[in-house]
C-alpha positions in Angstrom: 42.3 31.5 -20.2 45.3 30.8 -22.7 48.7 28.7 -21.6 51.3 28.8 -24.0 49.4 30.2 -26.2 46.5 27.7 -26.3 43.2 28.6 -24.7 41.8 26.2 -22.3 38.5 26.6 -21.0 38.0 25.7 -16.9 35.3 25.4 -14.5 35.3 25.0 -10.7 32.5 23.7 -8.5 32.4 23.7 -4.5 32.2 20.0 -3.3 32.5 20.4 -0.1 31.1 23.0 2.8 32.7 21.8 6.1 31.3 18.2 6.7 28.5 18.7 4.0 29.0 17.3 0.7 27.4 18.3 -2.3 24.7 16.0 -3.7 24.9 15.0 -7.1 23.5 17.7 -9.2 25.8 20.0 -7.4 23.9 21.9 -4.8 23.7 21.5 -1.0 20.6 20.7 1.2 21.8 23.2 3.8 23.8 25.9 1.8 23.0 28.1 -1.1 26.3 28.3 -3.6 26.7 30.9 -6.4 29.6 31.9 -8.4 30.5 35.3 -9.8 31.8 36.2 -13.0 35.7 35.9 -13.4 37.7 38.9 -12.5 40.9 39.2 -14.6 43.9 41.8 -14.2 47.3 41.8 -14.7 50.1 42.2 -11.8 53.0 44.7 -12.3 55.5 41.7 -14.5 52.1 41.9 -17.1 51.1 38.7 -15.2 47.5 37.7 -15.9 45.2 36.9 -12.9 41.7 35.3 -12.4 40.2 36.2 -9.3 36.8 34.0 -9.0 34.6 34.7 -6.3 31.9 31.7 -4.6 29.5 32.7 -2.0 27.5 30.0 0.3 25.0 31.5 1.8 23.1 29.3 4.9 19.7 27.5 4.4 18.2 26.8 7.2 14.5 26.2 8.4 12.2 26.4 11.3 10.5 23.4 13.1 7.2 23.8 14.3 6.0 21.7 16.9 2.4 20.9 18.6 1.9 19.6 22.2 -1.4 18.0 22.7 -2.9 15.3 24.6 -3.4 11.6 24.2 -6.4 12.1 22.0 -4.8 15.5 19.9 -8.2 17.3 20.8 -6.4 19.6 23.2 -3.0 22.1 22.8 -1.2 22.4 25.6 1.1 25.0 26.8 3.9 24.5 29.4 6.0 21.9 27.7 9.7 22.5 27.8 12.1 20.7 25.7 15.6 20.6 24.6 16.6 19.7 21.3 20.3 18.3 20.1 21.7 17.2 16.7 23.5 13.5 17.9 25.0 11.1 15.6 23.5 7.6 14.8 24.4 6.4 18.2 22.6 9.4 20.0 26.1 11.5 20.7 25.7 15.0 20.8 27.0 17.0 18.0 28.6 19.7 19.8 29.3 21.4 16.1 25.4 22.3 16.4 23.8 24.6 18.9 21.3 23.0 21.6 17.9 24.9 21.7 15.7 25.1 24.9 12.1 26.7 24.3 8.5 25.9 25.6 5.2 25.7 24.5 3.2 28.9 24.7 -0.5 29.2 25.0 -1.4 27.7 21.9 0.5 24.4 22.5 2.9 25.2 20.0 7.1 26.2 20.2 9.1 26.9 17.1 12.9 25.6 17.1 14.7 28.2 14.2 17.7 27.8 12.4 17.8 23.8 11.8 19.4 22.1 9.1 17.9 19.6 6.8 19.2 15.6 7.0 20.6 16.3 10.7 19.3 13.6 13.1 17.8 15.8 16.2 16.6 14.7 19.9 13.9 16.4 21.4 14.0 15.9 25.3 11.4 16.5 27.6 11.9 18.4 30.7 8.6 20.0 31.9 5.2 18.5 31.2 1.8 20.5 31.0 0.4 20.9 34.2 -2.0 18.2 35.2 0.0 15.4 32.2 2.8 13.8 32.2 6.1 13.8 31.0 7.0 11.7 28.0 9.4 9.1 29.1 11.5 8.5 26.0 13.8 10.6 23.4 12.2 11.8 20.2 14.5 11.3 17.0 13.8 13.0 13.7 15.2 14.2 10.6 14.0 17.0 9.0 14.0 16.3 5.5 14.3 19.2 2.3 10.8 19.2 1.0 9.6 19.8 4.7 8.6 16.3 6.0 9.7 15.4 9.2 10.9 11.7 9.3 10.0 10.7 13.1 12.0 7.4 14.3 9.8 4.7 16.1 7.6 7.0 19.0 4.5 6.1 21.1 4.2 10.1 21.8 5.5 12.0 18.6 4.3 12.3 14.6 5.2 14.2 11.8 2.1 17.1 11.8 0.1 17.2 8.2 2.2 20.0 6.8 5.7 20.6 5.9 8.4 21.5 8.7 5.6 20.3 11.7 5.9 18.0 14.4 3.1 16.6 16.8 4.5 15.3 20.7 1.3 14.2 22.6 0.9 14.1 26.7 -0.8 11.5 28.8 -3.3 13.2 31.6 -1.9 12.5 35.3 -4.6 10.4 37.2 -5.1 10.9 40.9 -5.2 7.4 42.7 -8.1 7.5 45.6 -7.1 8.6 49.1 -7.0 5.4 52.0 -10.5 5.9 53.6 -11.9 7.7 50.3 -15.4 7.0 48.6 -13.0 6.0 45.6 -11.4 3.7 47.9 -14.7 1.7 48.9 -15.8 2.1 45.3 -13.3 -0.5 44.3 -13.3 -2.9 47.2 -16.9 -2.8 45.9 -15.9 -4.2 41.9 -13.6 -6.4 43.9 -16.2 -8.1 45.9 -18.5 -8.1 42.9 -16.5 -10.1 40.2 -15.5 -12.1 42.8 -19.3 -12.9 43.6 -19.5 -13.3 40.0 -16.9 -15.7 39.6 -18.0 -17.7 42.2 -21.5 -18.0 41.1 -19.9 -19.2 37.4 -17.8 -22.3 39.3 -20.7 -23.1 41.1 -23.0 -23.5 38.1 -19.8 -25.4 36.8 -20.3 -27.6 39.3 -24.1 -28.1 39.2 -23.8 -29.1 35.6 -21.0 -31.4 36.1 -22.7 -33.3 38.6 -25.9 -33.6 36.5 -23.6 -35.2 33.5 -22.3 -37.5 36.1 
């Protein structure tokens, strides 16, 4: 391009895709940016014009995620979650879509079009038949080389490849009837270790008394 006479050579980079900045080498994590060669042409005064064309295409990726029990021996199907994009103090974003899905007969549900560096909730709303529901919210971040960064969680891990997430179910255990064999069963133990602990004061005692 020449003012006055004078070329002057120009560049222009994108820095900014809505709330997403550019990281320092000039790409995004969650869009793909490319430039197209400069269009020039002149106007009807024999005006000269650039005409420069940028293109951000979206990136986005898919989360896969595992439901098995306790011990991660079984998959189970039949867990529903939600999952929401929130802020650092758990708000929901409600610039991002919420997604609703549920484990199929694998154990496994996949969540599609996420974005990397986004802090997501997973909410449980339906457990597996026969476990129960996990009683706390899952936070992660999906990160861009596919790890999944899980905050502190009794029930969820990152899974041992790339965009995988592992949410484990404790089994639901029935408490015996009034009246039951499982019921006698235990006034049984009780009676027993307190048998047991009787017997050990009264050897206390026997001791103690030889001493004395």
């Amino acid at each position: 391009m020449y003012v006055n006479g004078v070329k002057i050579d120009w560049s222009v980079k994108e820095t900014m895709i809505g709330p997403e900045a550019a990281k320092a080498d000039g790409s995004f994590i969650n869009w793909l940016v490319s430039y197209e060669l400069p269009m020039i042409s002149t106007d009807v005064d024999g005006n000269e014009n650039t005409l420069l064309t940028i293109i951000n295409t979206t990136k986005r990726v898919m989360l896969r995620l595992t439901k098995t029990d306790l011990g991660k021996t079984t998959q189970l199907s039949g867990a529903t979650f939600i999952l929401e994009a929130v802020d650092a103090d758990g708000k929901v974003l409600t610039s991002e879509v919420s997604k609703t899905a549920t484990t199929g007969a694998a154990g496994t549900l996949v969540f599609d079009n996420l974005k990397c560096g986004v802090r997501y909730r997973l909410t449980e709303t339906e457990a597996p038949s026969g476990y129960l529901k996990t009683n706390e919210y899952i936070y992660f971040v999906i990160n861009e080389d596919g790890t999944v960064s899980v905050e502190e969680s009794f029930y969820a891990e990152a899974g041992s490849t790339a965009y995988n997430l592992i949410v484990r179910n404790g089994m639901v255990v029935d408490l015996p009837e009034s009246g039951s064999n499982g019921t006698s069963m235990f006034y049984a133990l009780g009676l027993l270790l307190m048998a047991i602990t009787a017997s050990i004061y009264i050897r206390y005692l026997r001791k103690r008394r030889c001493h004395d």
